[in-house]
N, CA, C and O atoms as a DFTB+ gen file, in Angstrom:
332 C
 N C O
     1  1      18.780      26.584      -4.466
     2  2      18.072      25.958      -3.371
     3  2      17.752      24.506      -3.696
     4  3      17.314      24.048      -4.751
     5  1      17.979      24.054      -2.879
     6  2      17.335      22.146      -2.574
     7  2      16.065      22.107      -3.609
     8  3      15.782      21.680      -4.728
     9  1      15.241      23.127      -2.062
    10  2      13.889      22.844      -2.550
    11  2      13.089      22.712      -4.740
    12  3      12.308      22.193      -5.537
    13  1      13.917      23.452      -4.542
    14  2      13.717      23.858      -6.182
    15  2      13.378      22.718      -7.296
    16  3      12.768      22.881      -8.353
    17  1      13.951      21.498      -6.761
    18  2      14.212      20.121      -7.628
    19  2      13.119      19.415      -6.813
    20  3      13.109      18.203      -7.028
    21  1      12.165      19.853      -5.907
    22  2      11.622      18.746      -5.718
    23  2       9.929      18.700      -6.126
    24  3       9.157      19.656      -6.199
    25  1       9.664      17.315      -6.347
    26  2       8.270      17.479      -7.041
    27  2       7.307      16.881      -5.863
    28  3       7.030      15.807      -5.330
    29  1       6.884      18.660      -5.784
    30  2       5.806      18.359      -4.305
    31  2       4.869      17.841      -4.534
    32  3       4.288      17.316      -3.584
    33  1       4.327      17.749      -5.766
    34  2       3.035      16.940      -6.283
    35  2       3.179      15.355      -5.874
    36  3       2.291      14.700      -5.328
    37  1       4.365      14.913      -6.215
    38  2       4.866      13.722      -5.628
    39  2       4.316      12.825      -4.413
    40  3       3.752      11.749      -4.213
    41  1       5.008      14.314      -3.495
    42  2       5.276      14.078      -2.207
    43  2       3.226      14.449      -1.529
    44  3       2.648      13.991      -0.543
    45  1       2.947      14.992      -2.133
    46  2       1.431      15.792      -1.759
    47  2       0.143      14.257      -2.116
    48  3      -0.797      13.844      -1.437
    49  1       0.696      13.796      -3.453
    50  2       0.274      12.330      -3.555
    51  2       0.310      11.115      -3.026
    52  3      -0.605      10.297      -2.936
    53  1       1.731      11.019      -2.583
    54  2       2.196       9.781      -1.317
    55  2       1.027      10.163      -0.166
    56  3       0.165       9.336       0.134
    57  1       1.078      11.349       0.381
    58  2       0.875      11.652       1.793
    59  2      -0.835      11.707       1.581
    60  3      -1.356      11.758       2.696
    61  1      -1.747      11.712       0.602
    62  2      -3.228      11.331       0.425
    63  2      -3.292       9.676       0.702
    64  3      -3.945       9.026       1.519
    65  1      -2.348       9.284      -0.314
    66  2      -2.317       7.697      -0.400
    67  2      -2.042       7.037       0.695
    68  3      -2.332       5.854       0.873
    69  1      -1.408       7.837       1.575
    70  2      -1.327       7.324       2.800
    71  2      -2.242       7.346       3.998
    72  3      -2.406       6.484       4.862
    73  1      -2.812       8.555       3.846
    74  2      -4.530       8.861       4.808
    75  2      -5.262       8.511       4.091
    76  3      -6.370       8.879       4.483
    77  1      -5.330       7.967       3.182
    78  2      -6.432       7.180       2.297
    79  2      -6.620       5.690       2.878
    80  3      -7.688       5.274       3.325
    81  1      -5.257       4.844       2.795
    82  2      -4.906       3.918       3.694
    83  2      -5.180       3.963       4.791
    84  3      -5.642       2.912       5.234
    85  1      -5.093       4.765       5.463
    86  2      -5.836       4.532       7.244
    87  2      -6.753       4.909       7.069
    88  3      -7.314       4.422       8.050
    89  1      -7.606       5.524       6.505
    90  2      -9.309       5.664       6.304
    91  2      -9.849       3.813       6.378
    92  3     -10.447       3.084       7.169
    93  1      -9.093       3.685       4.814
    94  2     -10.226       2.447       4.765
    95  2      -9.244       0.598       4.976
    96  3      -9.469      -0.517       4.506
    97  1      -8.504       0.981       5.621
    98  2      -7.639      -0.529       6.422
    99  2      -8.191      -1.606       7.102
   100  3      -8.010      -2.823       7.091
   101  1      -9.331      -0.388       8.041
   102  2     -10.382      -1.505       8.678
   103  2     -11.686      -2.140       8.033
   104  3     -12.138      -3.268       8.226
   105  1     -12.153      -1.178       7.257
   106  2     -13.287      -1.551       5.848
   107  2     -12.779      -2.647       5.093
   108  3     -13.352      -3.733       5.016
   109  1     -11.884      -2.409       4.631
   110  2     -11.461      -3.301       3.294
   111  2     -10.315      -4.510       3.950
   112  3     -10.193      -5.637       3.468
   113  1      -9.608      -4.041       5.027
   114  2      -8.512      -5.147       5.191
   115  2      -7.146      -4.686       4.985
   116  3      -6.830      -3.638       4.421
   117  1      -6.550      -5.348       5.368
   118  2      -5.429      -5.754       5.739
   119  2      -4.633      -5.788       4.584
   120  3      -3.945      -4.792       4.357
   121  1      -4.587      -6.837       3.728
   122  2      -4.327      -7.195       2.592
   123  2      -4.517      -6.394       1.592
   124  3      -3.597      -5.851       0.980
   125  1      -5.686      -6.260       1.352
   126  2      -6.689      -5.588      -0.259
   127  2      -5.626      -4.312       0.017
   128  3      -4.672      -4.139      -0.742
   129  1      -5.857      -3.503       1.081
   130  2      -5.456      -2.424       1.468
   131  2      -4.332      -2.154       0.971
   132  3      -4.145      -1.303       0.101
   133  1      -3.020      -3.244       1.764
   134  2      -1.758      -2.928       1.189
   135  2      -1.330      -3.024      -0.447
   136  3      -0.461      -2.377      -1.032
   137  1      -2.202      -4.011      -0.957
   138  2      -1.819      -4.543      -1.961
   139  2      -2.234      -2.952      -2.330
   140  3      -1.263      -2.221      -2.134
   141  1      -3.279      -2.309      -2.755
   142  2      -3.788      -0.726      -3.467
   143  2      -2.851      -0.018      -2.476
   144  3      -2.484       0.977      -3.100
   145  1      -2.413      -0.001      -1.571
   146  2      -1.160       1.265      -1.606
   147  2       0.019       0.840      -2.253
   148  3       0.521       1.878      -2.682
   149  1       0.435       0.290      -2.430
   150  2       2.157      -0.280      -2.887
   151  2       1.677      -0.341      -4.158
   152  3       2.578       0.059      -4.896
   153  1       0.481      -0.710      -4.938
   154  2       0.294      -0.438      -6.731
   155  2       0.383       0.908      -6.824
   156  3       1.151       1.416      -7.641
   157  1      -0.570       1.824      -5.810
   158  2      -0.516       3.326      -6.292
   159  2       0.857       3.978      -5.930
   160  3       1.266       4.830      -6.720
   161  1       1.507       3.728      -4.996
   162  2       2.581       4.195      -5.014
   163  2       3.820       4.148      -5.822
   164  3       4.632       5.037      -6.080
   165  1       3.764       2.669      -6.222
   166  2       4.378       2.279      -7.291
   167  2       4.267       3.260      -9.106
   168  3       4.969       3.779      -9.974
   169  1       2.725       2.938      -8.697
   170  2       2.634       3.695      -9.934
   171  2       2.668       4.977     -10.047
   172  3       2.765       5.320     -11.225
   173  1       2.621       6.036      -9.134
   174  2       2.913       7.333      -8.859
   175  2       4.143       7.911      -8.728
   176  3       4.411       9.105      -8.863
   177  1       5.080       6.764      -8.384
   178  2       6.308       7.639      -7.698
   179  2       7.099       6.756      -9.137
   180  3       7.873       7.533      -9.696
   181  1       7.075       5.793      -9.606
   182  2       8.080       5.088     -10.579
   183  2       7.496       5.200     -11.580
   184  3       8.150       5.842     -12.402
   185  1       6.416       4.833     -11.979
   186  2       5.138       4.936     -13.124
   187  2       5.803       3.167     -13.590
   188  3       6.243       2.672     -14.627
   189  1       5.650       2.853     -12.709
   190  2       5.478       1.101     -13.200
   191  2       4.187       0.706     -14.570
   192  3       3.119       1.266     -14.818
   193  1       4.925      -0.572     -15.290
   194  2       3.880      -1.106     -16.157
   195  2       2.753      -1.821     -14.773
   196  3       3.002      -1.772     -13.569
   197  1       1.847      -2.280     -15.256
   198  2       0.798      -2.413     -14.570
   199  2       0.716      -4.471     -14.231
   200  3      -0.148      -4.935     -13.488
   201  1       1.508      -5.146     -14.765
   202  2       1.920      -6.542     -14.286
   203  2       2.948      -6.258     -13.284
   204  3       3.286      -7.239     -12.621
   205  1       3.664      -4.884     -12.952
   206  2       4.771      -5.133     -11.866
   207  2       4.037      -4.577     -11.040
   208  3       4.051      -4.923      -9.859
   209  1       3.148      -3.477     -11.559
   210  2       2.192      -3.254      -9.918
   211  2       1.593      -4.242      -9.160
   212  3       1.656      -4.112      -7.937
   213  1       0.798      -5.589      -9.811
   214  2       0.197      -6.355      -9.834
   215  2       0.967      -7.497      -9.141
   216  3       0.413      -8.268      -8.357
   217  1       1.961      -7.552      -9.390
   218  2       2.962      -8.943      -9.444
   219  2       3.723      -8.213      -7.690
   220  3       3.477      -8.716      -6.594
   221  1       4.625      -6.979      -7.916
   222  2       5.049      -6.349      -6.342
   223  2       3.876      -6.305      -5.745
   224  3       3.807      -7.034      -4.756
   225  1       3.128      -5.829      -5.950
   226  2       1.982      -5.071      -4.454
   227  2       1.209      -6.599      -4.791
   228  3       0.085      -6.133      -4.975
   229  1       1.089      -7.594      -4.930
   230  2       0.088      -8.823      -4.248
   231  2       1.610      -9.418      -3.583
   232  3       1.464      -9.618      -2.377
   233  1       2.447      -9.613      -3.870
   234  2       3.428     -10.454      -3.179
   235  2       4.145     -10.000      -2.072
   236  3       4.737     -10.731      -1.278
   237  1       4.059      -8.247      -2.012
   238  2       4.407      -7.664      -0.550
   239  2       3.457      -7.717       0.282
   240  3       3.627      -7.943       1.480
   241  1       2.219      -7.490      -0.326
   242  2       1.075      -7.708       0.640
   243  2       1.184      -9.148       0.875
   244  3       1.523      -9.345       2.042
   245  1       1.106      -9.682       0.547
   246  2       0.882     -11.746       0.932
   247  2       1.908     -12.191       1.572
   248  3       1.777     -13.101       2.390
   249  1       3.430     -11.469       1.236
   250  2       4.304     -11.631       2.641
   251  2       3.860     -10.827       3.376
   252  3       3.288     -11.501       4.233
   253  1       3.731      -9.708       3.637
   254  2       3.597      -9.021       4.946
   255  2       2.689      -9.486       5.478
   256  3       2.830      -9.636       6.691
   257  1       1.598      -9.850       4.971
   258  2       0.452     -10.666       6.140
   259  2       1.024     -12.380       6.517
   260  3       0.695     -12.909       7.579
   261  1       1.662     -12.908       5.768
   262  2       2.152     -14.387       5.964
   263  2       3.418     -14.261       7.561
   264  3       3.721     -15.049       8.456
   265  1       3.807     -12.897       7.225
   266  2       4.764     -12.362       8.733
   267  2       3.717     -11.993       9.581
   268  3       3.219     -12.828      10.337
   269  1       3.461     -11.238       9.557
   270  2       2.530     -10.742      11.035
   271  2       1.228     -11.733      11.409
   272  3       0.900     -12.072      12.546
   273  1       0.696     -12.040      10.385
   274  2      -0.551     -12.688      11.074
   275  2      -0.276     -14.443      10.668
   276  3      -1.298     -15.111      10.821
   277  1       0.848     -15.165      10.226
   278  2       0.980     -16.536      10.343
   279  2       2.077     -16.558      11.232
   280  3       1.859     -17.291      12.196
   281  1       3.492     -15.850      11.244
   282  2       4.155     -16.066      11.850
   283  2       4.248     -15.508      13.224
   284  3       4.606     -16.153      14.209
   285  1       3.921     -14.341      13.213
   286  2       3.671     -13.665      14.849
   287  2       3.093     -13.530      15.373
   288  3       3.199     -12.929      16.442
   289  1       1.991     -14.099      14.834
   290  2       0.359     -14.371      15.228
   291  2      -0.186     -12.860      15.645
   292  3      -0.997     -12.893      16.570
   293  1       0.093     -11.649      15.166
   294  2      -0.909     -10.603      15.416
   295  2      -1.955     -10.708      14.558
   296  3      -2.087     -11.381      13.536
   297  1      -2.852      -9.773      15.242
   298  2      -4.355      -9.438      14.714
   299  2      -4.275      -8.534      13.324
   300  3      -3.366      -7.706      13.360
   301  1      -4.987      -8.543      12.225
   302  2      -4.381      -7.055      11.198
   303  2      -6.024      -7.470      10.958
   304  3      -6.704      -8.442      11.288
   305  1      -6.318      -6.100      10.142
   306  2      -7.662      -5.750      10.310
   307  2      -8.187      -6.837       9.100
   308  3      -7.534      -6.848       8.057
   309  1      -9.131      -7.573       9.205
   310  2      -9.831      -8.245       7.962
   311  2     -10.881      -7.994       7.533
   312  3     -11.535      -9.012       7.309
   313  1     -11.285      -7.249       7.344
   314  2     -12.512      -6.074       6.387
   315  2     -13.785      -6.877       5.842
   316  3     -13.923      -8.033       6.241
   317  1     -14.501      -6.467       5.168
   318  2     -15.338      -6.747       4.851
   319  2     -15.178      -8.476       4.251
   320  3     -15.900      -9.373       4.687
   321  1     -14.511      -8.614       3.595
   322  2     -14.076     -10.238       2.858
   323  2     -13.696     -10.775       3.865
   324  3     -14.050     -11.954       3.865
   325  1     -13.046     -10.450       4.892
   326  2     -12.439     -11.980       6.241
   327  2     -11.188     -12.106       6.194
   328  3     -10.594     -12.706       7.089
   329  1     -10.515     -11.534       5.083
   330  2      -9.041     -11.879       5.403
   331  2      -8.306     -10.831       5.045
   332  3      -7.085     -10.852       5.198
C-alpha cells in the first residue's frame, strides 16, 4: 500500500501550522506571521539549519508582502506592530 510510506505526523504537523496561521494572522500580521510559518515548516518538513530558516522565511515573507501590499496595493493584515 501507498499509504504505508507516509509520515502522517508530517502531514498532521503542516495542517496545525497551518490553523495556527489563521488563528493569529490578524494579531500578529501579515509578515511576522508568514515569516513563523515558512521557518516552521521548513524546519519540520526538511529539518533546515536555523540561518536558512531565518534567511528563506524573512525573504519570502518581505517579497510576498513587497507583491501584494507595494505592488498591488492590497490590504494584508498588520497586527499588533503596524506592518
Amino acid at each position: 500500500m501507498a499509504f504505508q510510506k507516509v509520515d502522517w505526523r508530517k502531514i498532521i504537523l503542516v495542517m496545525v501550522s497551518l490553523y495556527i496561521y489563521a488563528l493569529v494572522l490578524e494579531k500578529i500580521g501579515f509578515v511576522i506571521s508568514s515569516f513563523l510559518l515558512i521557518a516552521v515548516l521548513l524546519k519540520l518538513v526538511d529539518n533546515k539549519k536555523w540561518y536558512i530558516l531565518i534567511l528563506v522565511g524573512g525573504s519570502s515573507a518581505l517579497a510576498s508582502y513587497a507583491f501584494f501590499e507595494l505592488w498591488l496595493r492590497s490590504h494584508l493584515p498588520k497586527g499588533i506592530f503596524g506592518f
